[in-house]
N, CA, C and O atoms as a Tripos MOL2 file, in Angstrom:
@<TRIPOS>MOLECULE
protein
  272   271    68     0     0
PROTEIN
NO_CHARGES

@<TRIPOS>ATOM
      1 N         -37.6670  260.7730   76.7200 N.3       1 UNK1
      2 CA        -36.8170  261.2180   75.6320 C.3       1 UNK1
      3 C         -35.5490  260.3540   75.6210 C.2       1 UNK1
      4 O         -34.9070  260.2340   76.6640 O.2       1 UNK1
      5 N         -35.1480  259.7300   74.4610 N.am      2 UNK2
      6 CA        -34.1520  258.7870   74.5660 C.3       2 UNK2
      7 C         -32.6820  259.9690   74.0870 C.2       2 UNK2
      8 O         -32.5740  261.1900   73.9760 O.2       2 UNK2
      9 N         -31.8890  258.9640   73.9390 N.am      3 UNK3
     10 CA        -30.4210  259.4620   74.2360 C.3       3 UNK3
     11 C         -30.1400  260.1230   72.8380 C.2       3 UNK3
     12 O         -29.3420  261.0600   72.8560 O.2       3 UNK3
     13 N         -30.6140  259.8120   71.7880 N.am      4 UNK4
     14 CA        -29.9950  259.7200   70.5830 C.3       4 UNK4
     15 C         -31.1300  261.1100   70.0600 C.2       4 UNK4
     16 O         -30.6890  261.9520   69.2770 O.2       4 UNK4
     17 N         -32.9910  261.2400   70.7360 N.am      5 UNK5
     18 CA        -33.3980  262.3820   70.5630 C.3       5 UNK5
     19 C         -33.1290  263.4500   71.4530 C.2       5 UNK5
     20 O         -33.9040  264.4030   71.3670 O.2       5 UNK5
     21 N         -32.2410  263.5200   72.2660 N.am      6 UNK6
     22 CA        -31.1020  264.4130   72.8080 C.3       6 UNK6
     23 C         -30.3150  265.2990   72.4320 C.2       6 UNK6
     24 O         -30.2900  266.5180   72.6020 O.2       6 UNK6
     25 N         -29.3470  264.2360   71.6400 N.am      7 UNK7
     26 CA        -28.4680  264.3070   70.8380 C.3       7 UNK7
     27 C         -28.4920  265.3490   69.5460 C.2       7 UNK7
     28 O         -27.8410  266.3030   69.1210 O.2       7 UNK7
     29 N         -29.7780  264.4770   69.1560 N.am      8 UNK8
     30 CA        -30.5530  265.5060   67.7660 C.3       8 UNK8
     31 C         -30.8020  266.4590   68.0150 C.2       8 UNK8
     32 O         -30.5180  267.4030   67.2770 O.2       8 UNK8
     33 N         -31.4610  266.6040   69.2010 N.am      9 UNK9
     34 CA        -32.0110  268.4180   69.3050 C.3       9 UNK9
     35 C         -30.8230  268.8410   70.2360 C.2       9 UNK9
     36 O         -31.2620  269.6510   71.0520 O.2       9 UNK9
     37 N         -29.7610  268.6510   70.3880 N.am     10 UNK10
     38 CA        -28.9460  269.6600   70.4910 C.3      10 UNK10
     39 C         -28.3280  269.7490   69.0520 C.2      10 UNK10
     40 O         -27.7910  270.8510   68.9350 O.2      10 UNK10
     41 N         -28.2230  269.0990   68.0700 N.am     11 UNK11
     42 CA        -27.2670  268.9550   67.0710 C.3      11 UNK11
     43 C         -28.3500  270.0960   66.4430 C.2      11 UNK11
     44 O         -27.9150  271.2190   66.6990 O.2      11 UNK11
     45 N         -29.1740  270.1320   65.9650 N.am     12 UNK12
     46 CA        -30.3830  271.0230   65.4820 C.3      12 UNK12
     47 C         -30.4260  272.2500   66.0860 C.2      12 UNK12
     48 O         -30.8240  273.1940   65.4040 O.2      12 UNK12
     49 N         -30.0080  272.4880   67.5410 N.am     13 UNK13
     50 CA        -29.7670  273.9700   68.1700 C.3      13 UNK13
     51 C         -28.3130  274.5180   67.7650 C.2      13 UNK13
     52 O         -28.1550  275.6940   67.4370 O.2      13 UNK13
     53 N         -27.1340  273.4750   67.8140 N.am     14 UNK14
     54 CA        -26.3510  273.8410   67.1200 C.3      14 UNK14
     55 C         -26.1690  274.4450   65.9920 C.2      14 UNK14
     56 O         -25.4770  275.4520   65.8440 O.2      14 UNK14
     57 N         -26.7320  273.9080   65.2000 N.am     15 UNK15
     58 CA        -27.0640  274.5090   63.5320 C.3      15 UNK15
     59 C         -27.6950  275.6510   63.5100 C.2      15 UNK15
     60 O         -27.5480  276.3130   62.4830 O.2      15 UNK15
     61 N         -28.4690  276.1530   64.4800 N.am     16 UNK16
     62 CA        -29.1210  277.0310   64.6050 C.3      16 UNK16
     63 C         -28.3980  278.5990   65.1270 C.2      16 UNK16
     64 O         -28.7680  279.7600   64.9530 O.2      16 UNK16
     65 N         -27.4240  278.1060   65.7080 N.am     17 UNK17
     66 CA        -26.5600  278.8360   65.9410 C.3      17 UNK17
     67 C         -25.5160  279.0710   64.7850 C.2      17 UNK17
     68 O         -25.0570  280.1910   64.5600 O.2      17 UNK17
     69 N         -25.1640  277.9390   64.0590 N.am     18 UNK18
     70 CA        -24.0920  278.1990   63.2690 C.3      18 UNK18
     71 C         -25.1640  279.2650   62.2400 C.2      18 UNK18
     72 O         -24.6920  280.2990   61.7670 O.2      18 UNK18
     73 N         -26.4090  278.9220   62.0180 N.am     19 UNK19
     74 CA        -26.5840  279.7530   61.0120 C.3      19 UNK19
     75 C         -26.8050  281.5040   61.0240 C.2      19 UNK19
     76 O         -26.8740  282.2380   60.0380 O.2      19 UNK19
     77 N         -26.9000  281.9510   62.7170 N.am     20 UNK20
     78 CA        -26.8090  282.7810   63.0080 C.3      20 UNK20
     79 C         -25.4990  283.6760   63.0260 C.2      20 UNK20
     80 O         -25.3530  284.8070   62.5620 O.2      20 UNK20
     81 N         -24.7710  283.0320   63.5530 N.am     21 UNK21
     82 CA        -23.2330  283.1970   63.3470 C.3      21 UNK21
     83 C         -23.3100  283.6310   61.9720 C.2      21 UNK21
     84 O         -22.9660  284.8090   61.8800 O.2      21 UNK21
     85 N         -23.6940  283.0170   60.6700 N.am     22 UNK22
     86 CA        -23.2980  283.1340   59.5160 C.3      22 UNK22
     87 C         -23.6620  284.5860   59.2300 C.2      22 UNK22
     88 O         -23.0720  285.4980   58.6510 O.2      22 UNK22
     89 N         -24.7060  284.4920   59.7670 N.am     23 UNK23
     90 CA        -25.6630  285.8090   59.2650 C.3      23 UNK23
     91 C         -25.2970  286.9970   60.0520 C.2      23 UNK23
     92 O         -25.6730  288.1160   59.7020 O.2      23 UNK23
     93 N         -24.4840  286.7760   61.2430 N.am     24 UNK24
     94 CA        -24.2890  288.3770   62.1040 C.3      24 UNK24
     95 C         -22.4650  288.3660   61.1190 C.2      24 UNK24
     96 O         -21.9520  289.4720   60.9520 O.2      24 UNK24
     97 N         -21.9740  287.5580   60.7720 N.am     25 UNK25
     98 CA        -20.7280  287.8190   60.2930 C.3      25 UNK25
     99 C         -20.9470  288.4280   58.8790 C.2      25 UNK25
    100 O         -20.1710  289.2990   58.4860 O.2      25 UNK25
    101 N         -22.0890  287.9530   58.0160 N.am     26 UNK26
    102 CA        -22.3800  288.7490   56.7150 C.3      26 UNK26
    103 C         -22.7780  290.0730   57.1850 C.2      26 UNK26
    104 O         -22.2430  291.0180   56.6050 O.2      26 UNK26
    105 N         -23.4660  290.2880   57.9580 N.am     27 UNK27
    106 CA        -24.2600  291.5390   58.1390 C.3      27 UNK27
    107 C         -23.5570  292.6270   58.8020 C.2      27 UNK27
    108 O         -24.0240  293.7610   58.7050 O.2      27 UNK27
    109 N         -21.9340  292.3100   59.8100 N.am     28 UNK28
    110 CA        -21.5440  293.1900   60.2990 C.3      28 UNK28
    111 C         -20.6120  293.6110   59.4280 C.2      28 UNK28
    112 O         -19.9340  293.0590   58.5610 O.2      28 UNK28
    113 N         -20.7940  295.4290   60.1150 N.am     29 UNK29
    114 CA        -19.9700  296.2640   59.4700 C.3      29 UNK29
    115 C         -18.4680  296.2340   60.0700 C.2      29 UNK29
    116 O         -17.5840  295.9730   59.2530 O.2      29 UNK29
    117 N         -18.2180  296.3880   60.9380 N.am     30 UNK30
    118 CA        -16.9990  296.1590   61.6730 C.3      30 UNK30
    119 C         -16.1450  295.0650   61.4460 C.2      30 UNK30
    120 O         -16.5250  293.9140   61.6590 O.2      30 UNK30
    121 N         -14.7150  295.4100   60.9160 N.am     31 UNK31
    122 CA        -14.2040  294.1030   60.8000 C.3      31 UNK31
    123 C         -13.6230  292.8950   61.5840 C.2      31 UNK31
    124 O         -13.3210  291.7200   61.3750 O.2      31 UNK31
    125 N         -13.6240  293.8730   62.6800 N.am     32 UNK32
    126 CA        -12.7720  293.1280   64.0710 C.3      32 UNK32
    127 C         -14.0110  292.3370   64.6310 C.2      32 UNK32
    128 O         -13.7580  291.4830   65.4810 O.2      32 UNK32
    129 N         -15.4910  292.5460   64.2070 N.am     33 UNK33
    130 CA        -16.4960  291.8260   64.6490 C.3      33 UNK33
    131 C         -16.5370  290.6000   63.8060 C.2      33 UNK33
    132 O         -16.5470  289.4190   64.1550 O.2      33 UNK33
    133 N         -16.5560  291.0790   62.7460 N.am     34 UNK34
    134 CA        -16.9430  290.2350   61.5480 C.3      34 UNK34
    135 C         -15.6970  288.6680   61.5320 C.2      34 UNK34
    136 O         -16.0280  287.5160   61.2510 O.2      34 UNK34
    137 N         -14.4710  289.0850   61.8740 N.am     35 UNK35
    138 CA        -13.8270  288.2050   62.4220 C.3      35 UNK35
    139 C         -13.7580  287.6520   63.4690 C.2      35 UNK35
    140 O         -12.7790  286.9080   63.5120 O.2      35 UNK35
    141 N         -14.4330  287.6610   64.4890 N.am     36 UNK36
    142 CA        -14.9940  287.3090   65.8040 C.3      36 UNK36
    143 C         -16.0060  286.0020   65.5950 C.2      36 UNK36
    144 O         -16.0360  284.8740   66.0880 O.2      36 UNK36
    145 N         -16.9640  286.8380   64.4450 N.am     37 UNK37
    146 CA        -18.4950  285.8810   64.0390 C.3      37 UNK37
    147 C         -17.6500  284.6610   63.4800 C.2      37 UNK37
    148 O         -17.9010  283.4970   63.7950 O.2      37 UNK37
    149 N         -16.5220  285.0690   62.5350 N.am     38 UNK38
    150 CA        -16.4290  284.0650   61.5370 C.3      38 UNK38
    151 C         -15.1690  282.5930   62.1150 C.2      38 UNK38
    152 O         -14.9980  281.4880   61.6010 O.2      38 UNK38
    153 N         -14.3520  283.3670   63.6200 N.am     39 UNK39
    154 CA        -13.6300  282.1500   64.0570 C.3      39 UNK39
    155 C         -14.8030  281.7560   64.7270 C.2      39 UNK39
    156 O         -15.2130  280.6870   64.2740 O.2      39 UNK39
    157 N         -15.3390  282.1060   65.4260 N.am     40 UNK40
    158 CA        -16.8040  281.3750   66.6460 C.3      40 UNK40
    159 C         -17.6710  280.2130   65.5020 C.2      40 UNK40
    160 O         -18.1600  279.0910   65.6360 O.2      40 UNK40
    161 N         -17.5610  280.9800   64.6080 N.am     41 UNK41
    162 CA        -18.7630  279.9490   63.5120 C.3      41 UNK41
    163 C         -18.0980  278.3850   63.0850 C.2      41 UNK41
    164 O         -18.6750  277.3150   62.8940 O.2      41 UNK41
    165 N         -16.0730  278.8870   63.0010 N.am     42 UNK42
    166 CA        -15.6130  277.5530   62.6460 C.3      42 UNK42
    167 C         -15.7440  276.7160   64.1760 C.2      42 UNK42
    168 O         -16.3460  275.6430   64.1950 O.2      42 UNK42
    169 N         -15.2940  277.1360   65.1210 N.am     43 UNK43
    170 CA        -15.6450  276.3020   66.6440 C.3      43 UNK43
    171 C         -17.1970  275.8930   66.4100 C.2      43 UNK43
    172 O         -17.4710  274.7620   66.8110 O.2      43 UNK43
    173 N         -18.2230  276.6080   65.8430 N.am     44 UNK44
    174 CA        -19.1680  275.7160   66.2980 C.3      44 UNK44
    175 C         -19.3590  274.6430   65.1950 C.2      44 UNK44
    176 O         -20.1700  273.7260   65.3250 O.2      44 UNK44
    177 N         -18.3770  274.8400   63.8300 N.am     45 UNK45
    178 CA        -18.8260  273.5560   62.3760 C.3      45 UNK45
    179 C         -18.2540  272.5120   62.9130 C.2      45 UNK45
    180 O         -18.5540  271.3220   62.8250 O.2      45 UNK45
    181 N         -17.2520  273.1320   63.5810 N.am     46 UNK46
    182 CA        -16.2280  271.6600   64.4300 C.3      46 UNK46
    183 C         -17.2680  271.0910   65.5660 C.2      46 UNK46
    184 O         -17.4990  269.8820   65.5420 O.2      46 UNK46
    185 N         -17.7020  271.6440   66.2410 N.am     47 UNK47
    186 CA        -18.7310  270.6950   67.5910 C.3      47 UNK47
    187 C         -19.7280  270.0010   66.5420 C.2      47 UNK47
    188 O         -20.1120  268.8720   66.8460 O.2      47 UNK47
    189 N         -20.1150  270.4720   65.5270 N.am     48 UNK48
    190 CA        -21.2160  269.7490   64.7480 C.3      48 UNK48
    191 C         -20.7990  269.0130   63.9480 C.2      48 UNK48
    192 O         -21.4820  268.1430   63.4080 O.2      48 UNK48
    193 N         -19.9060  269.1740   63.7810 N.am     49 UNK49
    194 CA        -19.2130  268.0530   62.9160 C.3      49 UNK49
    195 C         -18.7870  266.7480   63.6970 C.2      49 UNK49
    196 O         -19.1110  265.6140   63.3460 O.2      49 UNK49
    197 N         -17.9440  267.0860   64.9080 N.am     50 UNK50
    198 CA        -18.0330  265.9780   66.4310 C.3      50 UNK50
    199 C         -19.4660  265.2400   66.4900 C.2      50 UNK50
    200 O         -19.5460  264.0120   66.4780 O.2      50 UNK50
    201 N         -20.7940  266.2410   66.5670 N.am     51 UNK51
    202 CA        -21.4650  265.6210   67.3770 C.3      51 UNK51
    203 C         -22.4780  264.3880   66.1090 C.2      51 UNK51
    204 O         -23.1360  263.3850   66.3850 O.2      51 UNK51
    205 N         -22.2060  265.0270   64.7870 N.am     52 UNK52
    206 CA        -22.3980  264.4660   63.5260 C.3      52 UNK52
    207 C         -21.8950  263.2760   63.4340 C.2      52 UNK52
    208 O         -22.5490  262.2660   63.1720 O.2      52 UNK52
    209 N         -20.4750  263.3340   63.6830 N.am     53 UNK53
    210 CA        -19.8190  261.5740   63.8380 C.3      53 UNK53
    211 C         -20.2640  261.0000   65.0970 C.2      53 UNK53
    212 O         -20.3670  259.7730   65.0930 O.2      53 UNK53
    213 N         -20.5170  261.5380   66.0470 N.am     54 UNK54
    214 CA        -20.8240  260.7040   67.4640 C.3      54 UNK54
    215 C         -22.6880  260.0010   66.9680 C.2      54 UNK54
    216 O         -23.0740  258.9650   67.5100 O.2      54 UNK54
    217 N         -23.2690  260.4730   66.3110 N.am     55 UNK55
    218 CA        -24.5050  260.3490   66.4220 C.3      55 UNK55
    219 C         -24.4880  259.1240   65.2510 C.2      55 UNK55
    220 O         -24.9250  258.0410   65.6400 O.2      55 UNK55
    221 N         -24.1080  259.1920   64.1180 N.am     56 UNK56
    222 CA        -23.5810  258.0590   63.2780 C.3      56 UNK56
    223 C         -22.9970  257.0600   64.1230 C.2      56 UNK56
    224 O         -23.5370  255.9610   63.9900 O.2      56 UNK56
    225 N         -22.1350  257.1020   64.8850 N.am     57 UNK57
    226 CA        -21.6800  255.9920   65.9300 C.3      57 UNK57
    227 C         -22.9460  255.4330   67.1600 C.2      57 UNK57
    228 O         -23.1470  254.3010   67.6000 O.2      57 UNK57
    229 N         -23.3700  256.2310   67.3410 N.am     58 UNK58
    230 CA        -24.5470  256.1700   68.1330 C.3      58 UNK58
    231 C         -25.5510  255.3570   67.1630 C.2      58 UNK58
    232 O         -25.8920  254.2040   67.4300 O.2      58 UNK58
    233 N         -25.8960  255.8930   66.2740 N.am     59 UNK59
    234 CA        -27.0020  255.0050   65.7430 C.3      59 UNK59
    235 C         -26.7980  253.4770   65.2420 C.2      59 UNK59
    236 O         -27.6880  252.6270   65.2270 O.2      59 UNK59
    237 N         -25.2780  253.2680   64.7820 N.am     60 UNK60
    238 CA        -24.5460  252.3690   64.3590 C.3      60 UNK60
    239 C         -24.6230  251.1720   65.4160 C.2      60 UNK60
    240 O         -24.7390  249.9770   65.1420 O.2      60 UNK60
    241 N         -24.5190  251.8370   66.8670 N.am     61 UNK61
    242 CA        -24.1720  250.7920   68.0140 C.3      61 UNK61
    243 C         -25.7910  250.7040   68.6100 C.2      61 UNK61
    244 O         -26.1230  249.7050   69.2480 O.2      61 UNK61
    245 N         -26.5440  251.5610   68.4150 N.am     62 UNK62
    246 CA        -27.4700  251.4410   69.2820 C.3      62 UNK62
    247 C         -28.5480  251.3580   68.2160 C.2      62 UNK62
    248 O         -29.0140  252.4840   68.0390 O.2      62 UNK62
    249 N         -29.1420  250.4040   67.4070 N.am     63 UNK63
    250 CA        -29.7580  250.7520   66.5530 C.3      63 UNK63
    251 C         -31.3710  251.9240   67.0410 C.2      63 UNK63
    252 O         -31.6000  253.0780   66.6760 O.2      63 UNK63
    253 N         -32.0830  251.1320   67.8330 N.am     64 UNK64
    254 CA        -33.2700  251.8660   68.0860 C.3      64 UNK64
    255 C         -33.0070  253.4050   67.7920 C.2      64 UNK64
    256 O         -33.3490  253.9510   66.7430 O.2      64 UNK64
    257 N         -32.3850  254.0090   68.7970 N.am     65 UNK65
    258 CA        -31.8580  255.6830   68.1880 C.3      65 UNK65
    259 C         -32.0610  256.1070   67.0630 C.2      65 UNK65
    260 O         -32.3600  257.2990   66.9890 O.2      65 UNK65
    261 N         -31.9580  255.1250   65.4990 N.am     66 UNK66
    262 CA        -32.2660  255.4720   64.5550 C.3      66 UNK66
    263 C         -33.1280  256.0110   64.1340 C.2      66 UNK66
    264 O         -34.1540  255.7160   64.7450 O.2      66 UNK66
    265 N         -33.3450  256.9800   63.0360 N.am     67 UNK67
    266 CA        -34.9370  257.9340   62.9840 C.3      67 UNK67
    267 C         -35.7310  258.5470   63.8230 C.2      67 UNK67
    268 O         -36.7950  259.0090   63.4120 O.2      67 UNK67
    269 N         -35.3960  258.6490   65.0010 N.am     68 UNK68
    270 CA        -35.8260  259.3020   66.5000 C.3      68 UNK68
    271 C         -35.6350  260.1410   66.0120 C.2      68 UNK68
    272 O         -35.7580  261.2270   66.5780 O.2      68 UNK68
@<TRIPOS>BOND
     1     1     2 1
     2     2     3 1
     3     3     4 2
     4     3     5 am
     5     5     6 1
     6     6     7 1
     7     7     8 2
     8     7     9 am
     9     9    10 1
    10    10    11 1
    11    11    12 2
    12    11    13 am
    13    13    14 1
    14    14    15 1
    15    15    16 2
    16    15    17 am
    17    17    18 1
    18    18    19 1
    19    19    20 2
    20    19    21 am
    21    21    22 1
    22    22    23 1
    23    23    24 2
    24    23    25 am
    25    25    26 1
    26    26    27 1
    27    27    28 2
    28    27    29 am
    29    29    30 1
    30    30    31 1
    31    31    32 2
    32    31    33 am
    33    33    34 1
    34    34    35 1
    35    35    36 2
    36    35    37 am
    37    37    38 1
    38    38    39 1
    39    39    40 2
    40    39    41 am
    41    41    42 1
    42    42    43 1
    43    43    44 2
    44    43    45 am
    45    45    46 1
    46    46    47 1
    47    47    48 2
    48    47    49 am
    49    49    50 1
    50    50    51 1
    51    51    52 2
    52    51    53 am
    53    53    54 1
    54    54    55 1
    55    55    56 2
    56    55    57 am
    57    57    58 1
    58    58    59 1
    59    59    60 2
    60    59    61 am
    61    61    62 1
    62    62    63 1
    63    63    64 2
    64    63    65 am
    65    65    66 1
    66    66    67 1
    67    67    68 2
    68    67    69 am
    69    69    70 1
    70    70    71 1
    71    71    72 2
    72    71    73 am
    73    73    74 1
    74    74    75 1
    75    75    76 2
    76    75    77 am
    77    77    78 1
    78    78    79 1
    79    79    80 2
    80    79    81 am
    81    81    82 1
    82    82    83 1
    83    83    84 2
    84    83    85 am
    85    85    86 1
    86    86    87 1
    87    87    88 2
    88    87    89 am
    89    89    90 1
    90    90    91 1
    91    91    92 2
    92    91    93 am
    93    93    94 1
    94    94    95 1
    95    95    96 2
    96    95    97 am
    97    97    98 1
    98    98    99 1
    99    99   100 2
   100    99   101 am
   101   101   102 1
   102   102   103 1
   103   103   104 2
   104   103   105 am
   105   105   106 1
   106   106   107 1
   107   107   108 2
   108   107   109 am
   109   109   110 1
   110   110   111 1
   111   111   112 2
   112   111   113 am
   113   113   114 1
   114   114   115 1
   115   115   116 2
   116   115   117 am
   117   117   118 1
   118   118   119 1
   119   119   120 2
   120   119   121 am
   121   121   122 1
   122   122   123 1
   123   123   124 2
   124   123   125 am
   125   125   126 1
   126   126   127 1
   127   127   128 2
   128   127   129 am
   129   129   130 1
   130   130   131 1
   131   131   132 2
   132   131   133 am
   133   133   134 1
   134   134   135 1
   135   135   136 2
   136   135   137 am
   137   137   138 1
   138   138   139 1
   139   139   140 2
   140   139   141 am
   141   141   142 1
   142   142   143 1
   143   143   144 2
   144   143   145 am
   145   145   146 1
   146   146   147 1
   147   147   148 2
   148   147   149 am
   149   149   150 1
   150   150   151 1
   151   151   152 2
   152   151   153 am
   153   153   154 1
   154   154   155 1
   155   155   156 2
   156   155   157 am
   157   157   158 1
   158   158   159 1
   159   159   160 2
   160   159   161 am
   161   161   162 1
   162   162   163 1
   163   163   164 2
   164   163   165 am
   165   165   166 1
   166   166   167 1
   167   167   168 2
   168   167   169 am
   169   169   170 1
   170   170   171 1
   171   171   172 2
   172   171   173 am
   173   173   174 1
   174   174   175 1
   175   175   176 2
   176   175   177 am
   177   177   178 1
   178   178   179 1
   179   179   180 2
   180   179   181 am
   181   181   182 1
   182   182   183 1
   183   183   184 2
   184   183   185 am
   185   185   186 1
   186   186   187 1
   187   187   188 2
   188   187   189 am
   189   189   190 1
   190   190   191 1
   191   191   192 2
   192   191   193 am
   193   193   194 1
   194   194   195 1
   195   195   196 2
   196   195   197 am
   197   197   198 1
   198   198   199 1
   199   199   200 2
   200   199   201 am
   201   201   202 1
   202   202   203 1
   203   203   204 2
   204   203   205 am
   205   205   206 1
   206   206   207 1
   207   207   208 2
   208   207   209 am
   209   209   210 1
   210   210   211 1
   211   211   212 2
   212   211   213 am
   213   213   214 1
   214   214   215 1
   215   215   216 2
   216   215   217 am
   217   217   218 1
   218   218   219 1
   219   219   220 2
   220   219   221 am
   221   221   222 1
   222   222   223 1
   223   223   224 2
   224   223   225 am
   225   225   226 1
   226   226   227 1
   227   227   228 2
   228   227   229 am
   229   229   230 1
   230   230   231 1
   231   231   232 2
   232   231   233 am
   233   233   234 1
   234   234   235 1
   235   235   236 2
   236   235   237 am
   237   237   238 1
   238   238   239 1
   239   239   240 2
   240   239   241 am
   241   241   242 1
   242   242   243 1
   243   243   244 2
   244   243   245 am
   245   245   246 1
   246   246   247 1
   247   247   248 2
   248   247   249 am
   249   249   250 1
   250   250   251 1
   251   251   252 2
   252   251   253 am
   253   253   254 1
   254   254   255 1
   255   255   256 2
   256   255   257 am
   257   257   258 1
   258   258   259 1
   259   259   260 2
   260   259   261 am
   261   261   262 1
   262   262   263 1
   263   263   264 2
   264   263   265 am
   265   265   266 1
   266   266   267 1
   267   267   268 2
   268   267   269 am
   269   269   270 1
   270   270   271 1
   271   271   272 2
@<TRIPOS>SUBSTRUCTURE
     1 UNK1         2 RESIDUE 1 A UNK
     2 UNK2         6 RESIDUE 1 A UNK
     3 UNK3        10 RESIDUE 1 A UNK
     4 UNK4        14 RESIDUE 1 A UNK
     5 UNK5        18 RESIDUE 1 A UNK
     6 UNK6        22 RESIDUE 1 A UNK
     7 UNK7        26 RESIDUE 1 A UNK
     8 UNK8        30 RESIDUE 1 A UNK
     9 UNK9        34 RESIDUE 1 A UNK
    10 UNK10       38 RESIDUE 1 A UNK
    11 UNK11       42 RESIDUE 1 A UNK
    12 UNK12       46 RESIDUE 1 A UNK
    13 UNK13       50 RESIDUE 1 A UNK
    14 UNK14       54 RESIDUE 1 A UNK
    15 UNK15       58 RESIDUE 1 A UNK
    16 UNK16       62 RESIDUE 1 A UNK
    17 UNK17       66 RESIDUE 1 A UNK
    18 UNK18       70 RESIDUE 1 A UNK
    19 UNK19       74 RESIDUE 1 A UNK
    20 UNK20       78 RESIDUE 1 A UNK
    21 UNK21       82 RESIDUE 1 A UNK
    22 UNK22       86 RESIDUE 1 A UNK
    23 UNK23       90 RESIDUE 1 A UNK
    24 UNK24       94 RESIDUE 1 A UNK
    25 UNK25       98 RESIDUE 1 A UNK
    26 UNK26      102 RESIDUE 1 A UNK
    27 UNK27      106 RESIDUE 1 A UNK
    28 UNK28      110 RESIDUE 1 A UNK
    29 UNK29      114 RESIDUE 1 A UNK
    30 UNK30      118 RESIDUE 1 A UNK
    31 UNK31      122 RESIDUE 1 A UNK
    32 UNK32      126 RESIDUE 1 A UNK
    33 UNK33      130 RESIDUE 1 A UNK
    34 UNK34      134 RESIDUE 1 A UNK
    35 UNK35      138 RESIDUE 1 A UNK
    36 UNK36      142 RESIDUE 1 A UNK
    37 UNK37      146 RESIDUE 1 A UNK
    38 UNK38      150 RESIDUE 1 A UNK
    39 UNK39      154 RESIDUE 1 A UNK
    40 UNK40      158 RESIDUE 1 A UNK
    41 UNK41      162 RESIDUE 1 A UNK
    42 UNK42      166 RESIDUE 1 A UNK
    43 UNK43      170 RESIDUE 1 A UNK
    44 UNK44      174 RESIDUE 1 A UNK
    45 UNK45      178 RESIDUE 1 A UNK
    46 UNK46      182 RESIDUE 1 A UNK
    47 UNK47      186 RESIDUE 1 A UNK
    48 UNK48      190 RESIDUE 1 A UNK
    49 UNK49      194 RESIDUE 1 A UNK
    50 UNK50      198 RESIDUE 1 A UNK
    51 UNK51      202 RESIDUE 1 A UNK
    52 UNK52      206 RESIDUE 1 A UNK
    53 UNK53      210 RESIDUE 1 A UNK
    54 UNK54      214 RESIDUE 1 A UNK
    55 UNK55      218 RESIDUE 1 A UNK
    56 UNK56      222 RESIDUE 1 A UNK
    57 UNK57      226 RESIDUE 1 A UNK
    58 UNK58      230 RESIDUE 1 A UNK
    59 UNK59      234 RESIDUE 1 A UNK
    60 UNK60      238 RESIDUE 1 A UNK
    61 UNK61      242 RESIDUE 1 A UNK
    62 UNK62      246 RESIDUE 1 A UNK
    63 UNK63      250 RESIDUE 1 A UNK
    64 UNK64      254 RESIDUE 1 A UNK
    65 UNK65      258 RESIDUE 1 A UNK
    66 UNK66      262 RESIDUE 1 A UNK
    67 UNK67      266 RESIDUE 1 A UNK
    68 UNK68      270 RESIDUE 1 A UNK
């Protein structure tokens, strides 16, 4: 497994999380939760958004990585 299909499938578990996040913050009743879901969800758009530019840099410098 190379560096860059690493990369991807954490960036892809990430998302996977953010979209969960999305969905326990729509779905809860509680508001003190619902604001819990919804700062945790911006910490994780920010790591994906990091790991979004690192992987563009990555593919940029390392071509092979590309389309992996």
């Amino acid at each position: 497994m190379t560096v860059g299909s690493k990369v991807k499938g954490t960036l892809a578990s990430l998302k996977g999380i953010e979209s969960t996040l999305r969905i326990y913050s729509l779905q809860s009743r509680n508001e003190e939760e619902r604001l819990v879901y919804k700062e945790e969800l911006q910490t994780v758009e920010s790591v994906i958004k990091n790991i979004e530019d690192r992987l563009k840099t990555l593919e940029f410098e390392e071509p092979q990585y590309k389309g992996n």
